[in-house]
C-alpha positions in Angstrom: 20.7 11.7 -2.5 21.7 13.3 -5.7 25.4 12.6 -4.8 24.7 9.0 -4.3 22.7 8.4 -7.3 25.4 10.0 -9.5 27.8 7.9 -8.2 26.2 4.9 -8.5 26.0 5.9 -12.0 29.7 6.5 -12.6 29.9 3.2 -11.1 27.9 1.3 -13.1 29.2 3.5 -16.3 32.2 1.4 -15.4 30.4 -1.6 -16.6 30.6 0.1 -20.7 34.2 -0.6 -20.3 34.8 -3.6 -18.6 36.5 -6.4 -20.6 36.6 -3.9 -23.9 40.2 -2.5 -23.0 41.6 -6.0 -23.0 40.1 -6.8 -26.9 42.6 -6.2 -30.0 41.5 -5.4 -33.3 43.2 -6.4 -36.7 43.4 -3.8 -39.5 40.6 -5.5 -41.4 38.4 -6.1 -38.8 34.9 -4.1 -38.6 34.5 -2.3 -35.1 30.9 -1.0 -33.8 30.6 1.8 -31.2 29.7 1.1 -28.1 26.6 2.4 -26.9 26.8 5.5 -25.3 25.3 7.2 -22.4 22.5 9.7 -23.4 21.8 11.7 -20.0 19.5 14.3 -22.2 17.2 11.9 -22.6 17.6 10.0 -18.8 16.8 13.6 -17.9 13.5 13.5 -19.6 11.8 10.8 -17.3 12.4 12.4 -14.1 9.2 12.0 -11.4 9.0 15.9 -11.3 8.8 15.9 -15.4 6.9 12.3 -16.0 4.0 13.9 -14.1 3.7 16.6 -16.8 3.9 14.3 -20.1 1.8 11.0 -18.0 -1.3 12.1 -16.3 -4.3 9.6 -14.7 -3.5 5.5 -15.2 -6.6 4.6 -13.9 -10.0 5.0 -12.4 -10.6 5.5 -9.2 -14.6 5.3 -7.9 -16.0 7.0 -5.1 -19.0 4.8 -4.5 -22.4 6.7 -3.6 -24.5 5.4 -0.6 -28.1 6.3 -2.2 -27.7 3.8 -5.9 -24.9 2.3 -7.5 -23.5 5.6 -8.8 -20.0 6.5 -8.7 -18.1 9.5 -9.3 -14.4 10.1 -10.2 -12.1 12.6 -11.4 -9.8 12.2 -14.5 -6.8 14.0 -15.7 -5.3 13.7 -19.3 -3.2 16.9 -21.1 -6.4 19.1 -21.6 -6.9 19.1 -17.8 -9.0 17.7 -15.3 -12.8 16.3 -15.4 -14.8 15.2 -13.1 -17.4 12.5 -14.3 -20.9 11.0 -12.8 -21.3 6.8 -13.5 -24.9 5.5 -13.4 -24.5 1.8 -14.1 -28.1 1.2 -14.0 -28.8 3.6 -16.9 -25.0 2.8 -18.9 -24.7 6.2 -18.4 -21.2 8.3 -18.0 -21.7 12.4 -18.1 -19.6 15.4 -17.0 -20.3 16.2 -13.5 -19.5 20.1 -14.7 -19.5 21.9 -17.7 -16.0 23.5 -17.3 -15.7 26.1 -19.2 -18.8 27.6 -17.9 -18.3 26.3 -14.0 -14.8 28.6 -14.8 -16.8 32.1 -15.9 -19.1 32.0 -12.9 -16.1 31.0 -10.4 -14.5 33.7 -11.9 -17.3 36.6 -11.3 -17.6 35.3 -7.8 -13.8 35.3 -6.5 -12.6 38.0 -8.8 -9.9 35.5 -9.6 -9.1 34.2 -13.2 -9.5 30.6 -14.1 -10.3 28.9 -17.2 -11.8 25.2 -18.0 -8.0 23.2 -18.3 -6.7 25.0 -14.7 -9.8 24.7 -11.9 -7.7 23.8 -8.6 -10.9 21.8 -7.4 -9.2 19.0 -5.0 -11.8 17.5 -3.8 -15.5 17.3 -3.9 -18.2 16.3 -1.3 -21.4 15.1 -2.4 -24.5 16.3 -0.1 -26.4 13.3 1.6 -29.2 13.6 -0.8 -26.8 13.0 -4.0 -27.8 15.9 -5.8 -25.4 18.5 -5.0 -21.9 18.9 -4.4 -19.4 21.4 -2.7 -15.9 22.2 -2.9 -13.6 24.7 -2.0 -11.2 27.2 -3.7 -8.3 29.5 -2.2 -8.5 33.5 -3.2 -5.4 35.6 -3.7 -7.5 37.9 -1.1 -5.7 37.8 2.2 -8.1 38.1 5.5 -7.3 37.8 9.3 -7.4 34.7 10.7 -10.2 33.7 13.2 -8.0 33.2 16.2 -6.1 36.6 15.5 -6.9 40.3 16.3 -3.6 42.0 14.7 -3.4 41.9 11.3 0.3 42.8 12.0 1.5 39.8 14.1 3.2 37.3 12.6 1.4 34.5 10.6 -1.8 36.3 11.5 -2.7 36.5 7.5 -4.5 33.4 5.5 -5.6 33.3 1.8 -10.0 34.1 1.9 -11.5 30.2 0.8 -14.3 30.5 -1.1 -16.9 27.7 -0.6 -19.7 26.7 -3.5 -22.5 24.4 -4.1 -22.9 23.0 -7.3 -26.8 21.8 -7.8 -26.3 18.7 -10.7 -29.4 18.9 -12.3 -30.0 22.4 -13.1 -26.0 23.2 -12.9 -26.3 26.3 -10.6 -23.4 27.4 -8.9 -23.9 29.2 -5.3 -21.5 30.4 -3.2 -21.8 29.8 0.6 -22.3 32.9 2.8 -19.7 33.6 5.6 -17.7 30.5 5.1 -15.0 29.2 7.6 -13.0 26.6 6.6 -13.4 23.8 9.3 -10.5 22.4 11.1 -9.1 19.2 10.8 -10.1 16.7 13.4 -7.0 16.2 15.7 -5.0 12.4 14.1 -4.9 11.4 18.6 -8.9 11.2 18.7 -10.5 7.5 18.7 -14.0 8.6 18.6 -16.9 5.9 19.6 -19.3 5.0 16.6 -22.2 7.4 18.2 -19.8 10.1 18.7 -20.4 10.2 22.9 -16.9 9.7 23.5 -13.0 10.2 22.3 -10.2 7.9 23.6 -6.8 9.2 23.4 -3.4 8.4 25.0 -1.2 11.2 27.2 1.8 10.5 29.5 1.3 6.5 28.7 -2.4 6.7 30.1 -5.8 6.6 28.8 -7.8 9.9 28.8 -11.3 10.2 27.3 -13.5 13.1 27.1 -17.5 14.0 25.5 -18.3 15.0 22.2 -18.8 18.7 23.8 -15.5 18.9 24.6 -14.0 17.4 21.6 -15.4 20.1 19.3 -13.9 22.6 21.8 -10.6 20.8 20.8 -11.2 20.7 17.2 -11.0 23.9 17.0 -8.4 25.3 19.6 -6.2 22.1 21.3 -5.4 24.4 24.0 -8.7 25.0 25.2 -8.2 25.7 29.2 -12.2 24.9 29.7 -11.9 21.5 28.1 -13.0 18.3 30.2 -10.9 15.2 30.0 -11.1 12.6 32.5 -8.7 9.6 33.1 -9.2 6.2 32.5 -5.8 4.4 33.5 -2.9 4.9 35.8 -0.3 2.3 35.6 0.7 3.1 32.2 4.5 3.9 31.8 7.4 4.3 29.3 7.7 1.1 26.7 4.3 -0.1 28.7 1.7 2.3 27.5 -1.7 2.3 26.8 -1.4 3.7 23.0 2.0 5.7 21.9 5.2 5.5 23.2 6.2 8.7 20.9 8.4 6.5 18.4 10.4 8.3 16.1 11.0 11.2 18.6 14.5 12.0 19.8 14.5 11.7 23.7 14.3 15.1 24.2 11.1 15.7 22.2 9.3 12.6 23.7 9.6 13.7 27.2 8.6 17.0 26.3 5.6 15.7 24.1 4.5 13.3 26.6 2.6 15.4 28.0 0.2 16.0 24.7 -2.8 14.4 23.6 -1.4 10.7 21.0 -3.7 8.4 19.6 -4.6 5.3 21.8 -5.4 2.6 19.1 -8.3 1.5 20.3 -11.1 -0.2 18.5 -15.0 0.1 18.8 -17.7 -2.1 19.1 -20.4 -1.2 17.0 -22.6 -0.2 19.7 -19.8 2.1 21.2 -20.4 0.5 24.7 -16.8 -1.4 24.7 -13.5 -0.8 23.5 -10.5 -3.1 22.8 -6.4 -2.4 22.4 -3.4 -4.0 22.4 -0.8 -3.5 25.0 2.7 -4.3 25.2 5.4 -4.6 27.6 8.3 -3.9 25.8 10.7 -2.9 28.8 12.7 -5.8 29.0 13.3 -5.6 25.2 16.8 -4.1 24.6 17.7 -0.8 23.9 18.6 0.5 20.7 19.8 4.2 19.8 19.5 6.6 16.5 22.1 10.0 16.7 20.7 12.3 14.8 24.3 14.3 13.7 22.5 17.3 11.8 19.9 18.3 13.8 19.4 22.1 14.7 22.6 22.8 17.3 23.7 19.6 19.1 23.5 15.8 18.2 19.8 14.7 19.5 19.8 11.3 20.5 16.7 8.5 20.0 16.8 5.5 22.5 13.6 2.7 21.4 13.6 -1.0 22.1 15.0 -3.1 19.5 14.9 -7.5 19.5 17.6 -8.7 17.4 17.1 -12.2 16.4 17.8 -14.9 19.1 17.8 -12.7 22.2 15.4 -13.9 24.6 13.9 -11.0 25.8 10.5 -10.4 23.7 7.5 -8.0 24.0 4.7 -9.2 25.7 1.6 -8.4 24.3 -1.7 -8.5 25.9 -5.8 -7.7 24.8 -7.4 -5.1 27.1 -11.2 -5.1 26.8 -13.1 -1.9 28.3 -16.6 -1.7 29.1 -16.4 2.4 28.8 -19.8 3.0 30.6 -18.9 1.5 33.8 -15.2 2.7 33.4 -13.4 -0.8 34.0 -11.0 -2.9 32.1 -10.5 -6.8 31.3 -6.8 -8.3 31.3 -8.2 -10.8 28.5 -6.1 -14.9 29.1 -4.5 -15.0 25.6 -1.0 -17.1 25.8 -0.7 -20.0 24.4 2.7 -19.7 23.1 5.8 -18.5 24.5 6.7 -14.5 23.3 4.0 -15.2 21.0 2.3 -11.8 18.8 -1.1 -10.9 18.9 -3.1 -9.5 16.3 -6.6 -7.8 16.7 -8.4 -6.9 13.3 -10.2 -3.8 12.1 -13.8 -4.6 10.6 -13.6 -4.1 6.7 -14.5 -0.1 6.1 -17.5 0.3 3.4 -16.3 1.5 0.5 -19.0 4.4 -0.1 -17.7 5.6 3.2 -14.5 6.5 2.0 -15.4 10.2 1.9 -17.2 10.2 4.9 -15.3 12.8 7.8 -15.6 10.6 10.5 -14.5 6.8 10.0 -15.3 5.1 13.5 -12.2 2.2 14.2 -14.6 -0.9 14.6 -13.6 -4.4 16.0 -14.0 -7.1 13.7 -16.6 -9.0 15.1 -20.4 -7.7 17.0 -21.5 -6.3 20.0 -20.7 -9.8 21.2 -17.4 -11.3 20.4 -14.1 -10.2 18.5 -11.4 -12.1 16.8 -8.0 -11.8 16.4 -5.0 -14.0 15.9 -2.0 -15.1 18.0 1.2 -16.4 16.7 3.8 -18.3 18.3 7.5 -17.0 17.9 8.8 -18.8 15.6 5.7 -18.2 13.6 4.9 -22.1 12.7 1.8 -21.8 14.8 -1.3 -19.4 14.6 -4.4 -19.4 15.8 -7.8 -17.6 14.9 -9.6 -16.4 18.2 -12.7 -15.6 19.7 -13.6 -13.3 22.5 -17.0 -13.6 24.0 -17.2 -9.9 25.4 -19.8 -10.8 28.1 -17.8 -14.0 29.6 -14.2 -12.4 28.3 -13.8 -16.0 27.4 -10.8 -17.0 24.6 -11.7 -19.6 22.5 -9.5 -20.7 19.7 -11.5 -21.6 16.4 -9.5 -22.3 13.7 -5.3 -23.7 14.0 -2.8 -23.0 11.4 0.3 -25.4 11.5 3.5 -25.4 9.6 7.2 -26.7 9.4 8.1 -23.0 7.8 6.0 -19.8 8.6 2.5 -19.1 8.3 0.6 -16.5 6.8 -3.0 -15.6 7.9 -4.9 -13.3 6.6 -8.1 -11.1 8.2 -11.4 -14.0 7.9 -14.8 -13.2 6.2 -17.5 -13.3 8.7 -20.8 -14.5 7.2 -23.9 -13.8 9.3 -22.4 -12.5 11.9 -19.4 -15.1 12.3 -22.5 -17.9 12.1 -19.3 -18.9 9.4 -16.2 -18.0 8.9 -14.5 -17.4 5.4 -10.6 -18.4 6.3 -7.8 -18.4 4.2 -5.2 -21.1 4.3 -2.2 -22.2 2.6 -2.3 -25.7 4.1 -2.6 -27.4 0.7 0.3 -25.5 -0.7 -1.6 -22.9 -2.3 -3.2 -20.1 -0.8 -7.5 -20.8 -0.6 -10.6 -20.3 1.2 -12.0 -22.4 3.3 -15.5 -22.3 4.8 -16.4 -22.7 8.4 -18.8 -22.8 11.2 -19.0 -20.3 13.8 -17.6 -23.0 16.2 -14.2 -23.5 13.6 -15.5 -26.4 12.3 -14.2 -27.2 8.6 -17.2 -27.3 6.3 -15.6 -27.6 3.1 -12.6 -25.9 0.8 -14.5 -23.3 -1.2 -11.3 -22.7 -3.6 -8.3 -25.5 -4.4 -6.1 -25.9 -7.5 -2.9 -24.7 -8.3 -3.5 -20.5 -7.8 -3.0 -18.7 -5.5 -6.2 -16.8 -3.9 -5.0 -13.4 -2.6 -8.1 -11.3 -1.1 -11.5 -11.5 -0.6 -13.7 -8.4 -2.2 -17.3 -8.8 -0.8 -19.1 -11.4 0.3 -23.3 -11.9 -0.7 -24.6 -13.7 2.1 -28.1 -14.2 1.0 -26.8 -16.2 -2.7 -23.6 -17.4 -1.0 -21.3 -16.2 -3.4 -17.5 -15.2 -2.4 -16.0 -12.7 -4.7 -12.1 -12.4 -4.6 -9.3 -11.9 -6.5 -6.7 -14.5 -7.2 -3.8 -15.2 -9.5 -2.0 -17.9 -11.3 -5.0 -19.7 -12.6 -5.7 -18.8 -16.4 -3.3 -20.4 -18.9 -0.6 -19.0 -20.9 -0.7 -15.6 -18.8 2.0 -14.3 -16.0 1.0 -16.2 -13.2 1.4 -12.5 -11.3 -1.4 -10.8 -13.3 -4.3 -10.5 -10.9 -8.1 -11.5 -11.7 -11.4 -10.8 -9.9 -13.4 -14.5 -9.3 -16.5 -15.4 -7.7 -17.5 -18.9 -5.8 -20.3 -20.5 -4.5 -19.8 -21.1 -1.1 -20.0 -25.1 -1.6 -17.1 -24.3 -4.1 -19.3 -24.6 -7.3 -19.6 -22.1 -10.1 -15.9 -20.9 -10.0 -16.1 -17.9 -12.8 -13.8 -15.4 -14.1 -15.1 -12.0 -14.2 -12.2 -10.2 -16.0 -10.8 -11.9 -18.6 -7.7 -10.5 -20.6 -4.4 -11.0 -20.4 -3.4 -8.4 -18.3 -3.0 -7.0 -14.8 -6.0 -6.3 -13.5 -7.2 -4.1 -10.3 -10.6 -3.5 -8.7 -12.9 -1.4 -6.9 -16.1 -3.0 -6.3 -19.5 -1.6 -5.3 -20.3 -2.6 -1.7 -23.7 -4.5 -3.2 -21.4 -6.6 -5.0 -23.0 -5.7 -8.5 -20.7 -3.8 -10.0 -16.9 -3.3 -10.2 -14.6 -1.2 -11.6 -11.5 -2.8 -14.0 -8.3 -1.2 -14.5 -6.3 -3.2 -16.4 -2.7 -3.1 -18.8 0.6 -4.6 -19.0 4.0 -2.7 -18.7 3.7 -2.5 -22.4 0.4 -1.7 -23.0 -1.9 1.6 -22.5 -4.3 1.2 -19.2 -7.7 1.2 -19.8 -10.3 1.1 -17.2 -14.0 -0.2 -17.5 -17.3 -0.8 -15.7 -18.3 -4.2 -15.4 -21.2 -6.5 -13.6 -21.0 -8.8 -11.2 -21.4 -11.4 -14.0 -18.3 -11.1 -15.5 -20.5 -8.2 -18.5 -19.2 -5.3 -19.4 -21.4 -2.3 -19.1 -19.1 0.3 -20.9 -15.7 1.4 -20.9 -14.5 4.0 -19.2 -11.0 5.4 -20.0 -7.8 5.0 -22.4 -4.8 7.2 -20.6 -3.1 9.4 -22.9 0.2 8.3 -23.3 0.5 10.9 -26.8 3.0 13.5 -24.9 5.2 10.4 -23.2 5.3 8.4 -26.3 6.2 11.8 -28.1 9.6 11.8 -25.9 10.3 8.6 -27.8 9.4 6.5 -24.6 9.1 2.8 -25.8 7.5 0.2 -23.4 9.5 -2.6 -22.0 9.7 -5.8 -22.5 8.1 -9.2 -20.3 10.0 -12.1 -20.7 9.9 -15.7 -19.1 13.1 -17.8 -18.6 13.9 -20.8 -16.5 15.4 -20.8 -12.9 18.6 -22.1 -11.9 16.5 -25.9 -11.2 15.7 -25.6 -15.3 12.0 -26.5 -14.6 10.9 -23.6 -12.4 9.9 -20.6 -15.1 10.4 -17.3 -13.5 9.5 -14.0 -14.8 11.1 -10.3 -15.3 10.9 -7.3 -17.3 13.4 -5.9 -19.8 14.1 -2.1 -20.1 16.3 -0.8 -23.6 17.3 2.6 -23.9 14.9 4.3 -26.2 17.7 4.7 -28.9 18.5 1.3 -28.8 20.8 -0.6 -31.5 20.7 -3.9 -32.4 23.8 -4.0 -33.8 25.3 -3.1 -30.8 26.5 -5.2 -27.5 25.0 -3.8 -24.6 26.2 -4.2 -20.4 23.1 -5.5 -18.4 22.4 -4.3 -15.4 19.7 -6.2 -13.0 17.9 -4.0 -10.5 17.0 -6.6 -7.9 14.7 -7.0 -4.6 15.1 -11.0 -3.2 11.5 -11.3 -1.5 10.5 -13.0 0.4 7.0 -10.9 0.4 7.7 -9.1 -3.1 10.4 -9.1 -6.5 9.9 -5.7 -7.4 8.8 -6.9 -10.6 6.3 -4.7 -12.8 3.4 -6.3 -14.2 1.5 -3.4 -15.4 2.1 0.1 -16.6 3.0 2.3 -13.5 4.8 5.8 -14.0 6.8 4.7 -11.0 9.3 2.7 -13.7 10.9 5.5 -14.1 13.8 4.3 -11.9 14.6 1.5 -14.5 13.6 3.2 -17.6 16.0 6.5 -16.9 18.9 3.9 -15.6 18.5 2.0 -19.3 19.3 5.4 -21.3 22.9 5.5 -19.3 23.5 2.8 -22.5 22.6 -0.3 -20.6 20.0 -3.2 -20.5 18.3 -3.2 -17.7 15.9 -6.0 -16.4 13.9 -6.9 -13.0 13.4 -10.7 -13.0 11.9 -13.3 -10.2 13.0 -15.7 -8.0 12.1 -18.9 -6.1 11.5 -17.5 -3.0 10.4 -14.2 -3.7 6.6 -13.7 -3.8 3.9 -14.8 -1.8 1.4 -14.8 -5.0 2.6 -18.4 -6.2 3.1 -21.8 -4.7 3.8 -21.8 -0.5 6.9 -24.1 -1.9 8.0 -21.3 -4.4 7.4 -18.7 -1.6 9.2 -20.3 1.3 12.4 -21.9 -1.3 14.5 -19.8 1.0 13.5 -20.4 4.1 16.4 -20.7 6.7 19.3 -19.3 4.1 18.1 -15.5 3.6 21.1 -14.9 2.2 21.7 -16.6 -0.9 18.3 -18.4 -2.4 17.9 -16.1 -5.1 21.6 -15.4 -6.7 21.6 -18.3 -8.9 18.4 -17.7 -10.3 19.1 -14.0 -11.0 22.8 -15.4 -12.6 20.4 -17.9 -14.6 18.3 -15.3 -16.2 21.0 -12.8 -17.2 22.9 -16.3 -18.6 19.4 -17.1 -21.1 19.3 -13.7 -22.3 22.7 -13.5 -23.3 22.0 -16.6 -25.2 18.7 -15.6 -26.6 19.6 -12.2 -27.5 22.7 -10.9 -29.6 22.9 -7.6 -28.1 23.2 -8.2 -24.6 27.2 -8.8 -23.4 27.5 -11.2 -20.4 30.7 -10.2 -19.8 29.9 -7.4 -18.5 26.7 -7.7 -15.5 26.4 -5.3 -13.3 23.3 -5.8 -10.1 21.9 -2.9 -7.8 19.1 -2.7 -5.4 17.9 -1.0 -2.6 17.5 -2.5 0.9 16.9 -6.3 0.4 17.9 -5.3 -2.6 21.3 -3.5 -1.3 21.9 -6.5 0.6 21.5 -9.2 -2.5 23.5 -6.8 -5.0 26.4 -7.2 -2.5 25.9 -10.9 -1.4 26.0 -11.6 -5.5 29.7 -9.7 -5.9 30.7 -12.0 -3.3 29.5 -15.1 -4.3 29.3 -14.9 -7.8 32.6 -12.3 -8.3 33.2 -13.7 -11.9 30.4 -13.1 -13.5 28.9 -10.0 -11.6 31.7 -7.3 -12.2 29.9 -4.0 -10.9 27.4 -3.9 -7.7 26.0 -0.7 -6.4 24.4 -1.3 -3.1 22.2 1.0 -1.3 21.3 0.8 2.1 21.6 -3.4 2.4 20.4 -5.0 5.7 24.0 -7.0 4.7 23.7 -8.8 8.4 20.8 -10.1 9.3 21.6 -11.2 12.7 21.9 -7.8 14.1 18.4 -6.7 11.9 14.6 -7.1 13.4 13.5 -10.6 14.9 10.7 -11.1 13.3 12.3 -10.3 9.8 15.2 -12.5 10.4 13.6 -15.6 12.6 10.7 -16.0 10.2 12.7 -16.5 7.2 
């Protein structure tokens, strides 16, 4: 990797000399240096050395389930601290007092720490809310429980130390005779009341009792555990759960025989089960050789549709009623080699600490919906499945002369109504319906794009989501938290600002958390209501050791596309010791869509890519184009539709033209484009149509034919 990036560089260093030999200079004539190539200070803004200079960006909440309260941890360059948010009282107070926490950890383990170095990873709260635990690893080796020699190989571990922290009085305690627990095995699907576990082996389904599961937990191969078996007719590329993909063929017979997950999900009442199985076996083969594995070559052979070939996947919906032990071929097709989709119920958010997640249907004890989509992906429909008739009815029909998108539905009252969200008006909104899929009314409609819903308050019959594109004179990318009346009155921004803004909301829907910034702007993070109020701030990160460096912030700009009414939008990145005076080469790092630009829109450590490639003595800039994202117009978003090649090279040749024109320093004789995947493929595709004006591509991994790439990549768009 370091080989390749390198010589990308010296291949793209090319671009400081293009043109320039051919130029002649009189003796009077004043010359300026051209920029040079400062790799000391590229070297500063590596990943591994950005995460020591740029700590936490934003806030991350862990909502409790007893109040309103939340709880998260912050880093800046004096350490860590973990903080306690009561919205209620506008309070915000150190969950520890560090220093002190340190001395008594200290006495217990016999270990040194101090206040700025506690390797606390995580905390659990107790189901009370007043105390927590964590752990801590010892330099004190001990034998390990499943061992009787300290001798033998691997039989050592590091003692962990487990405490409980009271938060009122601050005590500290250690807990007696701790074990670290286990990790539950990734292949068990475990019912919502625990009484069972689904999991795949040899293509099958197997299930076995809670009993038998904690004898797993804590030794896999257990010869007293109980399984039982729930299909037979499962085989290779038609299983019921994993087929073992991304194992060479070797490894997946071998591991056949081992416990894999099934992907099943649970009704609420843990009587039924639902998965999706698909017949893949007349679907064409396709091989990896893996060249350096350990000894020989290992070969990978998986099934593979290529755009155009008529042999597809079938998909079908199993429904299990697990007490009686029998299973429901559900009547789905309605389209020829149409997809199915079945959706996961929205998790909680204050159960996102929780050990044991069930996987839940969305839906009730009585019906589930999911979507199926025709082939050519014009055509979707939202389903229901009444689980006590197994009947399919279709309740809401999506229609379009280019693709559609669909997104999981909001179920009010139990799917009494149905929150949908449609781009049939040429902007992505939500629409309200009965349980039946009858249109009510559009809750939403303008021209924004909505993108997700957050919660729903069914008793006031407000929608809260977040949405983009609405508030004027901003980057129609920057994302904003809303909430609706149902009927589609009392439309209100709650986060107001130009910036990027991202959410965590309380599952009561009466407070959120804001992160907000810009790429040139520090993030700051506050606690607001659910009436748009703020109730304190929260953070500022510390950008003091980055901007120390001599880091400076890029630079949003807005141009025109290639139509000269579209605007389109992009970030610039100088090198830190940037010149006015000088001419610069440009360079645009580029990623065509259609489901993203790779554009930043607010500050993200993760620009380091860009930032490092600008010191090399280059402009660099990420920039938009029409068909690229999904957060504007369906038009914008589907401008390329049936020519994946080359819908977004004049736009990117437009923007790097307007810049040239706008700004002094930047030479348009000499353009250079890289990218990365899509990106790899449009860096190429630009040398070859545009080989006058684009001198220097560097092209990583490019999906350069896209007949011979996925179907549903290269049919959809």
């Amino acid at each position: 990797m370091k080989k390749l990036y390198f010589s990308a560089l010296f291949a793209l260093t090319a671009l400081q000399y293009v043109s320039a030999q051919t130029k002649t200079f009189t003796l009077t004539e004043k010359t300026v240096d051209p920029p040079k190539a400062n790799y000391q200070l590229a070297s500063r803004f590596s990943p591994n050395k950005l995460k020591k200079i740029v700590y936490s960006t934003t806030v991350d909440p862990h909502w409790l389930k007893l109040s309103n309260r939340f709880w998260y941890v912050y880093e800046t360059p004096s350490g860590k601290q973990w903080y306690l948010v009561d919205p209620a009282s506008r309070s915000k107070k150190p969950i520890f007092n560090l220093a002190n926490l340190a001395a008594e950890i200290t006495n217990i383990m016999r270990d040194p720490f101090d206040a700025q170095h506690l390797p606390i990873e995580e905390i659990k709260f107790s189901k009370d809310e007043k105390s927590i635990t964590f752990e801590l690893k010892s330099t004190i080796d001990e034998l390990k429980k499943d061992r009787k020699d300290k001798k033998d190989a691997d039989s050592m571990q590091k003692k962990i130390f487990s405490f409980n922290f009271d938060i009122a009085s601050a005590k500290l305690t250690e807990v007696p005779n701790y074990s670290k627990p286990k990790a539950k095995p990734s292949w068990g699907s475990v019912a919502p009341d625990s009484s069972a576990i689904v999991f795949s082996r040899n293509y099958n389904l197997y299930w076995m009792d809670k009993a038998n599961y904690l004898k797993a937990v804590k030794n896999e191969e257990d010869s007293t555990i109980v399984e039982h078996q729930l299909t037979k007719d499962g085989v290779k590329f038609y299983a019921y759960g994993s087929n073992g993909d991304g194992e060479n063929n070797e490894e997946n017979e071998k591991n056949n025989k081992k416990r894999r997950s099934a992907y099943v999900l649970w009704s609420p009442n843990s009587r039924y089960f639902v998965l999706n199985r698909e017949d893949s076996r007349k679907v064409k083969d396709l091989w990896v050789i893996n060249s350096v594995s350990a000894g020989r070559p290992t070969l990978e052979t998986y099934k593979y549709q290529m755009p155009g070939e008529k042999e597809a996947p079938i998909d079908e919906i199993l429904l299990f009623d697990f007490p009686a032990k029998i299973s429901k071929k559900l009547d789905i097709t309605a389209f020829k080699d149409q997809s199915v989709s079945l959706w996961q119920a929205p998790s909680l958010n204050k159960d996102r600490d929780n050990e044991f997640r069930p996987s839940l249907w969305l839906g009730n004890n009585s019906k589930i919906y999911f979507s199926r989509t025709s082939r050519d992906l014009k055509r979707v429909d939202i389903c229901m499945i009444d689980i006590n008739s197994g009947k399919v009815s279709p309740l809401i029909d999506e229609r379009f002369n280019t693709y559609v998108e669909v997104n999981r539905p909001g179920l009010v009252n139990d799917g009494q109504e149905i929150i949908h969200w449609s781009e049939r008006d040429g902007w992505g909104h939500f629409y309200l319906f009965d349980g039946q899929g009858k249109l009510k009314n559009q809750i939403t409609k303008g021209a924004f794009h909505c993108e997700a819903i957050v919660n729903i308050d069914q008793k006031k019959r407000v929608l809260y989501f977040t949405a983009n594109g609405r508030e004027a004179k901003e980057d129609p990318y920057y994302l904003h938290l809303y909430r609706v009346n149902f009927d589609g009155s009392g439309l209100k921004l709650l986060n107001n600002g130009d910036f990027d803004h991202a959410i965590s909301m309380n599952d009561e829907g009466k407070y959120f958390v804001n992160n907000f910034s810009r790429v040139n702007t520090v993030p700051k993070s506050a606690l607001m209501d659910n009436a748009g109020n703020k109730v304190m701030d929260l953070e500022t990160t510390d950008l003091s050791l980055l901007m120390a460096t001599g880091y400076k912030f890029p630079e949003p700009f807005k141009v025109k596309a290639d139509d000269g009414i579209t605007d389109i939008y992009g970030v610039m990145y100088k090198p830190f010791n940037f010149d006015p005076s000088k001419k610069y080469p440009i360079i645009e790092y580029v990623y065509p869509g259609p489901q993203t630009e790779a554009v930043n829109k607010s500050f993200s450590k993760s620009m380091d890519r860009t930032d490092r490639l600008a010191q090399f003595g280059y402009i660099v800039i990420t920039v938009g184009n029409r068909g690229g994202n999904p957060a504007r117009s369906k038009w914008y978003h589907t401008f390329g539709y049936g020519n994946l090649r080359d819908y977004g090279l004049a736009d990117k040749k437009a923007a790097v033209e307007q810049l040239a024109d706008r700004y002094p320093f930047i030479d348009a004789n000499r353009v250079g484009i890289t990218g990365h995947s899509g990106g790899g493929f449009m860096s190429t595709a630009a040398m070859l149509v545009y080989p006058d004006f684009f001198k220097v591509a560097v092209s990583n991994a490019g999906n350069h034919d896209n007949s011979i790439y996925n179907r549903w990549w290269s049919e959809k768009h």
